[in-house]
C-alpha positions in Angstrom: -4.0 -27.5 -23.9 -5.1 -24.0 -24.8 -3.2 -20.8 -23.4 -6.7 -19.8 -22.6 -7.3 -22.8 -20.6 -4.0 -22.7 -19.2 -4.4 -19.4 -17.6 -8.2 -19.8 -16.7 -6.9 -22.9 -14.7 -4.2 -20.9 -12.9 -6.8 -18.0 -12.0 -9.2 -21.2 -10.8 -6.7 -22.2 -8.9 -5.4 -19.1 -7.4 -8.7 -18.1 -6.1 -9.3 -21.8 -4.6 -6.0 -21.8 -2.9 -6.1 -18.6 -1.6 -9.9 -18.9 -0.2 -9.1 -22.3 1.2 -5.9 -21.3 3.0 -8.0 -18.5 4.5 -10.5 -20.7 5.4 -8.6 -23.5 6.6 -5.9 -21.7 8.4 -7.3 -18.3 9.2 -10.9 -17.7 9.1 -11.0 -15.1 11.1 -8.9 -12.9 8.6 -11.1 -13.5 6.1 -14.3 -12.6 8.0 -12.8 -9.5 9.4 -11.8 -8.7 5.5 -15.4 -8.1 4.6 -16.2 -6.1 8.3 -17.8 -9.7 9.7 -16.7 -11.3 13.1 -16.5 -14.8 13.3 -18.6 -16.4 15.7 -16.3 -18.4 18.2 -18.6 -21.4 18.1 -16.8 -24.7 17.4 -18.9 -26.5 14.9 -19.2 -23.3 12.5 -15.8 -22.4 12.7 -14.7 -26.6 12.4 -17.3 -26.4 9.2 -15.5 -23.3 7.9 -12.0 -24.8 8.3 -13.2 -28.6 6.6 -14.3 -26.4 3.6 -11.7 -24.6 3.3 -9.5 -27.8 3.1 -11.3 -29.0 0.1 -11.0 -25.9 -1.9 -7.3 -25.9 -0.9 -6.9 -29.5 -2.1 -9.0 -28.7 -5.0 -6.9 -25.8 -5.8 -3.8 -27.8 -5.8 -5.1 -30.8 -8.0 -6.3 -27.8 -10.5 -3.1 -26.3 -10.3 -0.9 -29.3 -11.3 -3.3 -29.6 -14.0 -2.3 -26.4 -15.4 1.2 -26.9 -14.5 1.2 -30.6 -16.3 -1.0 -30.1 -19.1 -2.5 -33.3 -18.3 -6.3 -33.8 -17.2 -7.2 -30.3 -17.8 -11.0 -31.6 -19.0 -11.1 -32.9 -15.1 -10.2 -29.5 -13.6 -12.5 -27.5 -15.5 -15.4 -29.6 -14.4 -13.9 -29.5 -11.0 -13.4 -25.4 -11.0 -17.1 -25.6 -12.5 -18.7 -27.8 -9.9 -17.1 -25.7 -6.8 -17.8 -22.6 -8.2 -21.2 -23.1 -9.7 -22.2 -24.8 -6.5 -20.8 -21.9 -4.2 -22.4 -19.9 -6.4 -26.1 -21.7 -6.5 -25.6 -21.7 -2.3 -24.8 -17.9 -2.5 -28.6 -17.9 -4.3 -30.3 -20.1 -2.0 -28.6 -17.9 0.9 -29.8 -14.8 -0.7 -34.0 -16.8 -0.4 -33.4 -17.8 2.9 -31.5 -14.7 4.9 -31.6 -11.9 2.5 -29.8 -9.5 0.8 -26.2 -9.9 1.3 -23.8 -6.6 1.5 -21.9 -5.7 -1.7 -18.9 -7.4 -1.2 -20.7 -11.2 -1.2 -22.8 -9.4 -3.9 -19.1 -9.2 -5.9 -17.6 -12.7 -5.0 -21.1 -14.4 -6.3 -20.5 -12.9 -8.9 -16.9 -13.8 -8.9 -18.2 -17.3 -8.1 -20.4 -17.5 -11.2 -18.2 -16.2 -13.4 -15.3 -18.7 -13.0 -18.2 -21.2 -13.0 -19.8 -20.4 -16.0 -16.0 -19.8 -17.5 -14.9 -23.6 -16.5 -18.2 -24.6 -18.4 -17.7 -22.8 -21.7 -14.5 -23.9 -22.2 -15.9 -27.7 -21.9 -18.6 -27.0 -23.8 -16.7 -25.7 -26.5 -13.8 -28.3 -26.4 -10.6 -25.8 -25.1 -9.3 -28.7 -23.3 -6.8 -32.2 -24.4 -8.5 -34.2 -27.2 -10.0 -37.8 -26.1 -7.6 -39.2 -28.0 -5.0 -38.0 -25.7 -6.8 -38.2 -22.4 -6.9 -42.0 -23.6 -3.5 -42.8 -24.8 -1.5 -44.6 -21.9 1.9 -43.2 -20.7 
């Protein structure tokens, strides 16, 4: 593995653990944080909290990637699929109910770079060779 991967992987999973804790454990801090108030109905605040507990657990299995140096290729695709998919949502939420204020403006953008990151590193083979992601323990 790559340094660059290494520390793309770390930043992935910063950012996934951080936002999921948030979202998981606290999302009223994180709402306030961008001058929102959290609704205080039960299904949209039970939604927020389920997502947020698979970007934590996402976060964690990327993060013992990097830590391990072991199915880095996985994590990438996993950082790219969360990210890129936020990211497309953030879009379709943008067609549906409008312009968003600048700070969901910045973590799209945020969003699709790490995204786009995770998917040029696969594309141009930063990660363990096959070889190695075949070879038993």
């Amino acid at each position: 593995m790559s340094n660059l991967v290494k520390i793309f992987l770390l930043v992935s999973a910063a950012v996934l653990i951080l936002i999921g804790a948030l979202l998981g454990f606290a999302p009223e801090v994180l709402y306030s944080s961008s001058g929102q108030n959290l609704t205080d109905v039960v299904l949209i605040r039970s939604d927020l909290r389920a997502g947020g507990m698979l970007l934590l657990l996402s976060g964690l299995v990327v993060l013992a990637a990097a830590l391990r140096g072991r199915h880095t290729t996985s994590a990438l695709q996993l950082s790219a699929l969360i990210y890129l998919g936020y990211g497309l949502g953030r879009l379709f939420g943008i067609g549906f109910d409008g312009a968003p204020d600048a700070m969901l403006i910045a973590v799209t953008g945020v969003e699709w770079a790490l995204g786009l990151g995770a998917l040029a590193l696969l594309r141009w083979g930063q990660t363990e060779p096959v070889a190695r992601v075949l070879a038993p323990n």
